[in-house]
Steps between C-alpha positions, in 0.01 A plus 500: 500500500527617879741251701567481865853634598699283710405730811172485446507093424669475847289795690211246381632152587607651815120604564317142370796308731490701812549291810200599710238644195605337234434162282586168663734290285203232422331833373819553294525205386138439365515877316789428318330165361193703429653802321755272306806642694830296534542450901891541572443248819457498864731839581364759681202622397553873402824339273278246381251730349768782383666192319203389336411818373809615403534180272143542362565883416818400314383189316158651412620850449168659672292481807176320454570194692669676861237706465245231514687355773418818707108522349489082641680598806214791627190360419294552766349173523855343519446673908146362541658314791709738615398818408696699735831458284330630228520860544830500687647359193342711228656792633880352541417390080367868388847675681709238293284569190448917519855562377359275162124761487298173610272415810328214594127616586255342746377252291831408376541625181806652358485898421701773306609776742725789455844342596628622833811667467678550829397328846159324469249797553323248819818609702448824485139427545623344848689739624292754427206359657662367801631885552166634482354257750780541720396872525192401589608283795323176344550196688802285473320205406409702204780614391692145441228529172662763334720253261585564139398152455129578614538773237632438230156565272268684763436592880239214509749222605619709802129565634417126465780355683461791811111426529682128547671606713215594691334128494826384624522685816147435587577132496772494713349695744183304489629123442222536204547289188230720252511742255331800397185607642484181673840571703327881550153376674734271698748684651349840519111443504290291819463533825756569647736536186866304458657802462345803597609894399335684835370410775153432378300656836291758320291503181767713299784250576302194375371675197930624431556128558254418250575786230848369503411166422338618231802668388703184482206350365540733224895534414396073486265541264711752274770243468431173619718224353413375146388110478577281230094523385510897511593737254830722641447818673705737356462895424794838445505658797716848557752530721210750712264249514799245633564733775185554627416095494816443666423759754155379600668118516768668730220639717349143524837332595559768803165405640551152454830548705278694759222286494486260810304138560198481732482239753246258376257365761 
């Protein structure tokens, strides 16, 4: 029967109690009542949980209940109301739990994986990406995306969080509060524009001001946020692919940054 090593049993709690990702300690508290695990008390949180399984690995001599504490832990529809930790904290639990050949998919369920053996393969993955986009000059606001923790199962993650990235800056050039193809009509379509890429004076500058809205409109629609009531967009994506999605998104922040605001009459 497979046990955790006290590594990996520390690599995990580590992961579920991280201070900005990870569980709160009224989360903690209500998974250890639900998975029948003896809470050591109000410590810190990543002790807490190392504690807790530690004792339940010994007493038990196997597994089954930490590892329902992680399958409780990333449910997805524990994040309907805050769905942005969700992701964030998937991949800080599949680098604790490669060294033990499992993953935590999309939908939350535990997996068999061949067992990482050195440094977790999504830092290589980072570094090797972030080279490759260097090289390309991408922009700098791309770049920060290149994190093992974005990719520690695919390329998706890093993609999703850059086209963000993208939303973000448009709002706080704009003042705009939307989303999606809502914030794109808004800030980049009417008469005159919020934010406009060219000088708009001649039928071919209008219709490039248009074409890139439908760009952004696009990179949206590839990986707009999931909602509690939709299913989770997810598909493998090569390293390639990455590259040349991060490079169009680069292309849309540097005319973002160029883009100016007509006066409105």
């Amino acid at each position: 029967m497979a046990f955790f090593t006290q590594d990996q049993l520390k690599a995990i709690a580590d992961a579920l109690g991280d201070t900005e990702a990870g569980l709160t300690g009224t989360e903690i508290q209500h998974l250890f009542a639900t998975c029948n695990l003896n809470d050591p008390g109000p410590i810190t949180k990543r002790v807490r949980i190392f504690n807790a399984f530690a004792k339940s690995q010994n007493d038990k001599q196997n597994r089954t209940h930490i590892l329902e504490f992680v399958r409780q832990a990333m449910k997805p529809a524990q994040y309907s109301r805050t769905p942005e930790r969700y992701e964030p904290m998937r991949a800080l639990v599949n680098q604790a739990l490669a060294f033990a050949g499992l993953v935590v998919d999309q939908t939350g369920a535990i997996s068999v994986v061949e067992a990482a053996q050195t440094l977790p393969e999504a830092q290589r993955r980072a570094r090797e990406l972030r080279a490759d986009l260097e090289g390309r000059g991408v922009h700098a606001d791309v770049l920060k995306f290149c994190r093992a923790e974005l990719l520690a199962d695919d390329y998706f993650h890093a993609v999703q969080e850059a086209v963000k990235s993208v939303a973000d800056k448009m709002r706080s050039r704009t003042g705009l509060t939307d989303d999606g193809a809502s914030l794109v009509d808004r800030a980049l379509g009417g008469e005159p524009p919020l934010l406009a890429i060219n000088a708009r004076t001649t039928g071919s500058q209008r219709s490039e001001q248009s074409g890139f809205a439908n760009l952004v409109r696009g990179a949206f629609g590839m990986f707009r946020n999931p909602t509690a009531h939709e299913p989770r967009i997810y598909w493998s994506m090569t390293k390639e692919d990455a590259e040349d999605l991060l490079t169009i998104v680069s292309l849309i922040h540097r005319r973002l940054d160029s883009a100016h605001m007509p006066p409105r009459v």
